[in-house]
DRENFIZA-906218 format. One record per residue (C-alpha): residue number from 1; residue in one letter; x, y, z. Coordinates in nm, 3 decimals. Layout:
{tigu: NUM	mido: A	px: X	py: Y	pz: Z}
...
//
This chain:
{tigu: 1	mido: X	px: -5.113	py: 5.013	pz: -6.717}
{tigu: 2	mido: X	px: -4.960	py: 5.315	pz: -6.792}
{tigu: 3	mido: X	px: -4.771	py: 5.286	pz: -6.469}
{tigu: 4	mido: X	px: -4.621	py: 5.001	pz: -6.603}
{tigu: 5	mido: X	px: -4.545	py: 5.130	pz: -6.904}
{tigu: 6	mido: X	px: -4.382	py: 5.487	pz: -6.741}
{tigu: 7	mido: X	px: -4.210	py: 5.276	pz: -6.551}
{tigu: 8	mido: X	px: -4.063	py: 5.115	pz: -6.881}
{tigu: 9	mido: X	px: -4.226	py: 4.752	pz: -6.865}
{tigu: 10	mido: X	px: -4.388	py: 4.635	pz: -7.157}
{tigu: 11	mido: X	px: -4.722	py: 4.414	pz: -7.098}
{tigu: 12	mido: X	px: -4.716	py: 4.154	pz: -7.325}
{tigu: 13	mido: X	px: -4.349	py: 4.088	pz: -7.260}
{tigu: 14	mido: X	px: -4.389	py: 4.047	pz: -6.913}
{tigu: 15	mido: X	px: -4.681	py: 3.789	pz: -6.989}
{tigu: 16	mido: X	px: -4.444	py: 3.589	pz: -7.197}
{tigu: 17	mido: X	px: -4.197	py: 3.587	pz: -6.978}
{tigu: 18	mido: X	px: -4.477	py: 3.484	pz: -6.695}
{tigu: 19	mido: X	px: -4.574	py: 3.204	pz: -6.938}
{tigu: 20	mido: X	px: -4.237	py: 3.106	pz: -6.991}
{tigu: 21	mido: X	px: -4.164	py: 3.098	pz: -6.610}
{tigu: 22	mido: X	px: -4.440	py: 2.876	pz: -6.564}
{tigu: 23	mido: X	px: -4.363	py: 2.608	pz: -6.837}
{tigu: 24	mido: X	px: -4.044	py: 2.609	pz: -6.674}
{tigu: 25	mido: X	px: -4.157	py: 2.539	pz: -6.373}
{tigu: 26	mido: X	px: -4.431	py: 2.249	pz: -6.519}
{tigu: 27	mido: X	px: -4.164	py: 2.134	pz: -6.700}
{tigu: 28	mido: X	px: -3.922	py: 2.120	pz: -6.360}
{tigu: 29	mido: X	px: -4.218	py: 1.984	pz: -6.135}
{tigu: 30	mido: X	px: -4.277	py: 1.671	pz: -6.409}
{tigu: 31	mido: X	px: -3.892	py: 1.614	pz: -6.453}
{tigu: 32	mido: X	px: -3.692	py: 1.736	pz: -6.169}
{tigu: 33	mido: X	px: -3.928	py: 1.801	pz: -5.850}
{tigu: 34	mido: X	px: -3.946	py: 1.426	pz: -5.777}
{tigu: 35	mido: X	px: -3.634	py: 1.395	pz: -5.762}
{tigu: 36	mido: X	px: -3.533	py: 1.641	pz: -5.589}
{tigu: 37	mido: X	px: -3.793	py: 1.614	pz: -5.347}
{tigu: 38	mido: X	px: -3.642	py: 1.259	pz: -5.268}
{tigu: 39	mido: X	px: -3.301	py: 1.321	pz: -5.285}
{tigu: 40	mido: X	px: -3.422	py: 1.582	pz: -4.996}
{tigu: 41	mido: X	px: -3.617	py: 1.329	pz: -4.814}
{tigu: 42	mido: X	px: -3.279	py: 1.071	pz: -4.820}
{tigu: 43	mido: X	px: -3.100	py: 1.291	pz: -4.731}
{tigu: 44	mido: X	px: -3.338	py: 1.406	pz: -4.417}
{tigu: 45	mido: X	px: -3.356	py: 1.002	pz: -4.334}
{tigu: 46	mido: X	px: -2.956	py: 1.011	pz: -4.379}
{tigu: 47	mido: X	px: -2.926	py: 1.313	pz: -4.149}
{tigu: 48	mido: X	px: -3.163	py: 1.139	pz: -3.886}
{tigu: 49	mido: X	px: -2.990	py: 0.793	pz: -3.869}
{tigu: 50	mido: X	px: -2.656	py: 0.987	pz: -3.827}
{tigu: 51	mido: X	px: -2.827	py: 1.192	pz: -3.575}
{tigu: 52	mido: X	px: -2.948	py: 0.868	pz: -3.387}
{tigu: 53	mido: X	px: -2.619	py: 0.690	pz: -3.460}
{tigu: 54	mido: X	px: -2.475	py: 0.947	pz: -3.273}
{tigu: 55	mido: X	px: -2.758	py: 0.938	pz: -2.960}
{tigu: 56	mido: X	px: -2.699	py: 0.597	pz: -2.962}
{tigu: 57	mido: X	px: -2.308	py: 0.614	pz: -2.939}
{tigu: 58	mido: X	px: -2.333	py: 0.863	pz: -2.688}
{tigu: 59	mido: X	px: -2.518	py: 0.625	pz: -2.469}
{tigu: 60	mido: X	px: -2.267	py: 0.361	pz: -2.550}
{tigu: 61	mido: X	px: -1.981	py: 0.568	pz: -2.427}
{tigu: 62	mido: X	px: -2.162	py: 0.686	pz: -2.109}
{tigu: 63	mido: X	px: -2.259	py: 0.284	pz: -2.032}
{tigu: 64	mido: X	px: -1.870	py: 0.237	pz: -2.083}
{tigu: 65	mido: X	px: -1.745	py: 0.510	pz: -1.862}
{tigu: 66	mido: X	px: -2.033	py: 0.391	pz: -1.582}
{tigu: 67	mido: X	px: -1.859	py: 0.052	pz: -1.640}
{tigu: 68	mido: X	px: -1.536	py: 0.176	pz: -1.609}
{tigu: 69	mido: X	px: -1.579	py: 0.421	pz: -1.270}
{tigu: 70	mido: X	px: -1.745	py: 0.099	pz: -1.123}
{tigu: 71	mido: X	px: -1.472	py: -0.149	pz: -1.254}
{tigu: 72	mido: X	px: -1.181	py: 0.122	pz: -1.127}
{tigu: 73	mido: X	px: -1.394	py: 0.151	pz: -0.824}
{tigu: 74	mido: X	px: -1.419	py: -0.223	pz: -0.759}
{tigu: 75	mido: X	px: -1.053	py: -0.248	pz: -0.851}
{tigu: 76	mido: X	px: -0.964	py: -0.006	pz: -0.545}
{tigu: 77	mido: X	px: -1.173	py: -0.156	pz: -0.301}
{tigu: 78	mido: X	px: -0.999	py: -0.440	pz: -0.399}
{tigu: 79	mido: X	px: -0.636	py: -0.316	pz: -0.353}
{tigu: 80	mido: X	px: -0.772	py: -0.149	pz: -0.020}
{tigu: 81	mido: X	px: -0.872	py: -0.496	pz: 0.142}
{tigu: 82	mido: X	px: -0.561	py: -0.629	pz: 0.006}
{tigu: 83	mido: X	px: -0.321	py: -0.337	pz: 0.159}
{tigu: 84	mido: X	px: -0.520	py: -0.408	pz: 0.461}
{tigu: 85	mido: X	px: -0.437	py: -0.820	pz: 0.458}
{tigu: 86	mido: X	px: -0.070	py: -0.697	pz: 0.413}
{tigu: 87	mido: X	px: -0.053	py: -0.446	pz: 0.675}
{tigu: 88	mido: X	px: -0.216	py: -0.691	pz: 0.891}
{tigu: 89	mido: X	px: 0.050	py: -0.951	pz: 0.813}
{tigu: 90	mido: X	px: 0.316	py: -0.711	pz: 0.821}
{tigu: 91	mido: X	px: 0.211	py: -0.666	pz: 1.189}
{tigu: 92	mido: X	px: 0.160	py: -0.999	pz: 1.293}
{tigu: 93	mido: X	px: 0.495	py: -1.101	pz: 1.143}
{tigu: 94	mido: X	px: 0.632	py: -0.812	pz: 1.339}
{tigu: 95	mido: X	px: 0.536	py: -0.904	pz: 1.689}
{tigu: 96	mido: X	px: 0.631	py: -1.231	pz: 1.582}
{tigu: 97	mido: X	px: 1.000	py: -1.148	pz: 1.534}
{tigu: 98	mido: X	px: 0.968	py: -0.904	pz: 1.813}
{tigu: 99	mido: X	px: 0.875	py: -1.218	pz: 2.061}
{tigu: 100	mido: X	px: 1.108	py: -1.452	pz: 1.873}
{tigu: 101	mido: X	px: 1.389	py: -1.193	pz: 1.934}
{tigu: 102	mido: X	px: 1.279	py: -1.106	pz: 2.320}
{tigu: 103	mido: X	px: 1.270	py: -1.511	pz: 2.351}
{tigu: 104	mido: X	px: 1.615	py: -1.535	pz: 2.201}
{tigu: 105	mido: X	px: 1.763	py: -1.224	pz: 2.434}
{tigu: 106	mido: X	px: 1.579	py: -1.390	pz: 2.733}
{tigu: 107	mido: X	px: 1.776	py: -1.710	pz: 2.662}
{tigu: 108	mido: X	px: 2.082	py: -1.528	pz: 2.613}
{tigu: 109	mido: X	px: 2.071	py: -1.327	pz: 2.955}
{tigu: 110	mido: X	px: 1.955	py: -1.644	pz: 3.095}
{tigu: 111	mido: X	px: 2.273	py: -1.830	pz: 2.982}
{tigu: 112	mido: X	px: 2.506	py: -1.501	pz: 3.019}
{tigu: 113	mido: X	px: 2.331	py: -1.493	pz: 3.396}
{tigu: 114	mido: X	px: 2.437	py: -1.853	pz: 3.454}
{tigu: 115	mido: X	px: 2.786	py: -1.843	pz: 3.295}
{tigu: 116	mido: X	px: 2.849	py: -1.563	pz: 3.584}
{tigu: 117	mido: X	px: 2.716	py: -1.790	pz: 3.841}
{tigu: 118	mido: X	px: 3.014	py: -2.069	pz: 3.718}
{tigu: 119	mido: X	px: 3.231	py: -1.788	pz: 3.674}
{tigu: 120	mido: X	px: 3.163	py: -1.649	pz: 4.041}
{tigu: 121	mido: X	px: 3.159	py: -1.988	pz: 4.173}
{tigu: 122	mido: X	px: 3.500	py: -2.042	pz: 4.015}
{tigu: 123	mido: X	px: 3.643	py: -1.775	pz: 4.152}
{tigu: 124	mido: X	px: 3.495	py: -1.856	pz: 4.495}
{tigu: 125	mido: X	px: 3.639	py: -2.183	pz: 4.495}
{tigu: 126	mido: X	px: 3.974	py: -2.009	pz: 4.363}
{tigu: 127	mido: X	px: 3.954	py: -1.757	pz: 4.625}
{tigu: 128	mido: X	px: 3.899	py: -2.008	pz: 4.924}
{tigu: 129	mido: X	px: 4.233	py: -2.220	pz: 4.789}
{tigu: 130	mido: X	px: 4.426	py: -1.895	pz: 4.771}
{tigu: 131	mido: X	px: 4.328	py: -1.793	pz: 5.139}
{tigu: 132	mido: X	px: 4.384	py: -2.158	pz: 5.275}
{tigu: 133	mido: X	px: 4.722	py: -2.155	pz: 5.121}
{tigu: 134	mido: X	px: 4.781	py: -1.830	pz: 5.269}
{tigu: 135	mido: X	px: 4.648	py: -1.886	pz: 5.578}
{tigu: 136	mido: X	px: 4.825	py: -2.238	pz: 5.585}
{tigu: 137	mido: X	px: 5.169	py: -2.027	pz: 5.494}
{tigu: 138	mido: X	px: 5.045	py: -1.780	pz: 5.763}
{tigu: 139	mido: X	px: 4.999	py: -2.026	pz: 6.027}
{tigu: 140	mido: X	px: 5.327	py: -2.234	pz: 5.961}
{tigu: 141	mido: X	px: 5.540	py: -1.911	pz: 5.991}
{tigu: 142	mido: X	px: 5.342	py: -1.830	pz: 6.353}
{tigu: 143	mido: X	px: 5.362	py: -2.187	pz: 6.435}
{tigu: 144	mido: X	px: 5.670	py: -2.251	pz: 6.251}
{tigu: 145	mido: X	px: 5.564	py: -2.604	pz: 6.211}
{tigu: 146	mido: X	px: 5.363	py: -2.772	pz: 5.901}
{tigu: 147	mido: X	px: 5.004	py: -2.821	pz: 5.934}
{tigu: 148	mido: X	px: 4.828	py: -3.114	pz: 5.818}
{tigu: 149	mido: X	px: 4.543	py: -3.090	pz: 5.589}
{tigu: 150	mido: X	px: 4.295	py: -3.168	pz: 5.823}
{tigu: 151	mido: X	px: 4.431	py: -2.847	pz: 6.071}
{tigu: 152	mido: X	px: 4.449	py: -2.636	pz: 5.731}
{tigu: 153	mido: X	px: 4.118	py: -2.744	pz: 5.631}
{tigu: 154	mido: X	px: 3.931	py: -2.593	pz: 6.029}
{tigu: 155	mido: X	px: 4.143	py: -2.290	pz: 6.003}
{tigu: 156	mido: X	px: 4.022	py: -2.199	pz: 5.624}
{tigu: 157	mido: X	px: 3.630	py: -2.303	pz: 5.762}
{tigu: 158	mido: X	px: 3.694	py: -2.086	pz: 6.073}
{tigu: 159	mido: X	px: 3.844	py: -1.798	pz: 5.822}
{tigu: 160	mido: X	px: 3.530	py: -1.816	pz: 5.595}
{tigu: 161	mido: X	px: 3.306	py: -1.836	pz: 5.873}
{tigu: 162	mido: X	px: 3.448	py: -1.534	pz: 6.002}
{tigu: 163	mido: X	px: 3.447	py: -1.409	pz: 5.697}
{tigu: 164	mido: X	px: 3.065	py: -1.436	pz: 5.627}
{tigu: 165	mido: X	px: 2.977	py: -1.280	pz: 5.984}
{tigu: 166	mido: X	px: 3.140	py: -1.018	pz: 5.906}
{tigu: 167	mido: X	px: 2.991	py: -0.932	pz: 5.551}
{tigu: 168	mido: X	px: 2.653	py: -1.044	pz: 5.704}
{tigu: 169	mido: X	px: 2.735	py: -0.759	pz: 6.007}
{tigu: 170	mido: X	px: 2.764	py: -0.465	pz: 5.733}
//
């Protein structure tokens, strides 16, 4: 003891104030401690149902992103096949007009080709009445006399058949 009391610290002071602390603390453990100890414990339950509130919405939002990737992932596929429908289309329509178009130029050269058959034809027929009336002038100046049509008619035969031996000879 006389440690304690070198060291200043009285004995029986320290036992009242050792009794006091401990009808404090009876007094706090009948009154308070109950209370405390379940305001603690609600707010340990509180603490856990946040804690799983916020396991559980975590799970939520993952579920909804896996939804959405497979939606978005769905919804591309989707557009894929379609772009491929369209391109597909877009082809077919294409060698559709091509072969409408070809059709249309083949009738057009066809016609074009047929119109310069009349025209050459034409100009045959124009030709051979320009040479018979020449060679009908021709032969009434040599002959000084008028041919018939009949005499007009063998000399322009004779002249084209003259004429084609000699193309056919080159």
């Amino acid at each position: 003891m006389e440690i304690l009391q070198s060291l200043g610290v009285e004995g029986p002071k320290v036992l009242a104030n050792v009794a006091a602390f401990l009808i404090f603390f009876a007094i706090l453990y009948k009154f308070a401690w109950k209370d405390v100890g379940d305001a603690l414990e609600d707010r340990r339950r509180r603490i856990a149902t946040q804690l799983d509130d916020l396991d559980r919405g975590k799970k939520e939002i993952e579920q909804l992103r896996q939804d959405y990737l497979s939606k978005i992932r769905a919804i591309e596929a989707e557009a894929q096949l379609r772009f491929g429908r369209i391109e597909a289309e877009a082809r077919d329509k294409s060698a559709e007009i091509l072969a409408e178009a070809s059709g249309k130029a083949h009738k057009y050269l066809e016609g074009a080709r047929k119109d310069i058959e009349m025209e050459v034809a034409q100009a045959r027929r124009s030709l051979v009445a320009e040479v018979a009336a020449l060679a009908r002038a021709a032969a009434e100046k040599v002959l000084e006399r008028q041919i018939n049509d009949a005499d007009s008619q063998r000399l322009v035969e004779s002249f084209l058949a003259e004429l084609e031996r000699s193309r056919t000879a080159v």
